[in-house]
C-alpha atoms as an extended CHARMM CRD file, in Angstrom:
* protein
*
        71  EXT
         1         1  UNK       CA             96.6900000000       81.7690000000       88.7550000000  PROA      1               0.0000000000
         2         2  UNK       CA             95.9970000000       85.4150000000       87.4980000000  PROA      2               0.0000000000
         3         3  UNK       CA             99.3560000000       87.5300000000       86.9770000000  PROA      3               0.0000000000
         4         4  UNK       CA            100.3100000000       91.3590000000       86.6970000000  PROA      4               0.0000000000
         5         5  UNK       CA            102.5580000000       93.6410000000       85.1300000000  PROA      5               0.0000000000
         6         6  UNK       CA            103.5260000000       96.7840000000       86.9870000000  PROA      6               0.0000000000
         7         7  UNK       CA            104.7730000000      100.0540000000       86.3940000000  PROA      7               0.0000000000
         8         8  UNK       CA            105.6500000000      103.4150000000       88.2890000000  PROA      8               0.0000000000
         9         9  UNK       CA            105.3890000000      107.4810000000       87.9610000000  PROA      9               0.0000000000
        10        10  UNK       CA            107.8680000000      108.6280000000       89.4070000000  PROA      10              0.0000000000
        11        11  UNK       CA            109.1000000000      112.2070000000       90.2660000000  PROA      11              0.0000000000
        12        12  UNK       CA            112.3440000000      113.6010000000       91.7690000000  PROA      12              0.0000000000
        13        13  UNK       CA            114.5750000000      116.9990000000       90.9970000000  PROA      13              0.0000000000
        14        14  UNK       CA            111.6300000000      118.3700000000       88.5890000000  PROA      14              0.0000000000
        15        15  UNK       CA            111.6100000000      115.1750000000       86.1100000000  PROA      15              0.0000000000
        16        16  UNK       CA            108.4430000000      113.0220000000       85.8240000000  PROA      16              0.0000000000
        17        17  UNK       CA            109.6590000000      109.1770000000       84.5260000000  PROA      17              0.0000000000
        18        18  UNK       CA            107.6730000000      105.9030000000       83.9050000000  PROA      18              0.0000000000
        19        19  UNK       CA            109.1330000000      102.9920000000       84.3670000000  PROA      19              0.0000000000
        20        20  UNK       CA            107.4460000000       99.7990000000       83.3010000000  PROA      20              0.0000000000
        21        21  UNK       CA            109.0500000000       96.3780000000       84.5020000000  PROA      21              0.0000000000
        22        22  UNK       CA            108.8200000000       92.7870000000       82.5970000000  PROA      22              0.0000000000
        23        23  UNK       CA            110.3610000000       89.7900000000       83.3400000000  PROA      23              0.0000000000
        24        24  UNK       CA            113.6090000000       90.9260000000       81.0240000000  PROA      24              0.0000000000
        25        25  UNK       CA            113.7580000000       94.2850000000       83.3360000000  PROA      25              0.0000000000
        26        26  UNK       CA            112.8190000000       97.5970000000       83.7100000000  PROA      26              0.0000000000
        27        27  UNK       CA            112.0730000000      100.4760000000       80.8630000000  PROA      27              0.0000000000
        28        28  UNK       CA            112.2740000000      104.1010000000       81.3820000000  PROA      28              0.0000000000
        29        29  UNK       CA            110.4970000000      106.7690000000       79.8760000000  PROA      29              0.0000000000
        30        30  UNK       CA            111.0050000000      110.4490000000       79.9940000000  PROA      30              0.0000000000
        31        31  UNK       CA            107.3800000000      112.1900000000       80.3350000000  PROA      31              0.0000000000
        32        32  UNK       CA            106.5820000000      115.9280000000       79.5110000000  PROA      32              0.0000000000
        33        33  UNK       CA            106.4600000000      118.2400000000       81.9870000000  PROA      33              0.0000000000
        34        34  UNK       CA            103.8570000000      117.7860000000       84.6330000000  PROA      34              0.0000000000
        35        35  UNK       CA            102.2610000000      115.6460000000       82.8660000000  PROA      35              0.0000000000
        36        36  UNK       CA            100.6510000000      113.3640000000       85.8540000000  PROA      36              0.0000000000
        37        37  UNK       CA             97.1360000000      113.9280000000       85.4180000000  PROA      37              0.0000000000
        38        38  UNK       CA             97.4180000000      113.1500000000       81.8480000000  PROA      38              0.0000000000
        39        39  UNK       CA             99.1560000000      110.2600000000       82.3240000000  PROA      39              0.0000000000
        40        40  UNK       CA             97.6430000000      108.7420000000       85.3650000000  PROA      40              0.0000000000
        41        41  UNK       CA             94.1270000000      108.7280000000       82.7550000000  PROA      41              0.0000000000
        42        42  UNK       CA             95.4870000000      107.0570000000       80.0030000000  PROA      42              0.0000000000
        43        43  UNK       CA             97.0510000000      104.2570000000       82.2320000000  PROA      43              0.0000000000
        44        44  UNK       CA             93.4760000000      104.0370000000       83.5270000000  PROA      44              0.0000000000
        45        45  UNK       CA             92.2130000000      103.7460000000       79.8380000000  PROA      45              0.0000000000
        46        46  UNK       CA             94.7810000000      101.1190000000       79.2060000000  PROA      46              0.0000000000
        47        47  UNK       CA             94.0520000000       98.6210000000       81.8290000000  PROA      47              0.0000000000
        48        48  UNK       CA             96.3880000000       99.8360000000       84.6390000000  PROA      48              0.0000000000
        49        49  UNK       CA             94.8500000000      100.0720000000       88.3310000000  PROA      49              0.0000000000
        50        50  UNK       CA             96.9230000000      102.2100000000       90.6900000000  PROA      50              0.0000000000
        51        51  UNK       CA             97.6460000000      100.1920000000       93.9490000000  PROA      51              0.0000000000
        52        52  UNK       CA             99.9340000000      102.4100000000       96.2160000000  PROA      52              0.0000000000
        53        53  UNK       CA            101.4410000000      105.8230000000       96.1790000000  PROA      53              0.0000000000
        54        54  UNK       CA            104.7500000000      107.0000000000       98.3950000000  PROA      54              0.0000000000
        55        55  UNK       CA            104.7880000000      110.6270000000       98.8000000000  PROA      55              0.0000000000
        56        56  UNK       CA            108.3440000000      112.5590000000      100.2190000000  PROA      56              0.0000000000
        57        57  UNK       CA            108.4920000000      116.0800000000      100.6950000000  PROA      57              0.0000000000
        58        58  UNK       CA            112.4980000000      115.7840000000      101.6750000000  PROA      58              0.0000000000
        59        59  UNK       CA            113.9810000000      116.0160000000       98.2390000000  PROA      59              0.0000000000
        60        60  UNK       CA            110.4930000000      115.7550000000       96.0020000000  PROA      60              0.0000000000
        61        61  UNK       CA            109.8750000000      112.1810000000       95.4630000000  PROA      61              0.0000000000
        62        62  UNK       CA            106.7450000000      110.9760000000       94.8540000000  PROA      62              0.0000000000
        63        63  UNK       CA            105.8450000000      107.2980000000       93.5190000000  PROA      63              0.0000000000
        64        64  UNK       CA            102.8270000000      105.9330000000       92.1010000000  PROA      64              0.0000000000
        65        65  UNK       CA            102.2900000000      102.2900000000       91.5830000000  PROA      65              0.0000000000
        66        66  UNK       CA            100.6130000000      100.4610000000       88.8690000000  PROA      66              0.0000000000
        67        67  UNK       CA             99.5540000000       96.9030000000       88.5780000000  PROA      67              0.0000000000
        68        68  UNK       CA             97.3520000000       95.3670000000       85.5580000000  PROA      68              0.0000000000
        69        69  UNK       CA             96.7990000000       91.9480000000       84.7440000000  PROA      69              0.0000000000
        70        70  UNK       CA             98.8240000000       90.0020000000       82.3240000000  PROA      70              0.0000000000
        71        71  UNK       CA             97.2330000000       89.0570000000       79.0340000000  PROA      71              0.0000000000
């Protein structure tokens, strides 16, 4: 049975973060500003297909969802 790993962009109040979540839990990282585009490419690059986005104009949230098989 084929398995994933799965990560998020995430941005609220101005602050882009990636989160990245294994089975011993979740890692954050701080991203430049704007940096999106950028980053949305090189998750492309690195195996990552994007499989939903939630966009909220109340407050500024926007999440984009990740998914790649596990090696």
């Amino acid at each position: 049975m084929l398995k994933f790993e799965f990560c998020e962009i995430c941005y609220s109040d101005y602050v882009w973060l990636l989160s990245t979540y294994t089975p011993s839990g979740r890692v954050d990282k701080r991203l430049d500003r704007d940096p999106r585009d950028r980053t949305i490419a090189e998750l492309g690059l690195a195996g990552w297909q994007m499989v939903g986005v939630l966009s909220a104009t109340s407050g500024h949230i926007s999440r984009y969802y990740f998914q790649r098989p596990m090696p």
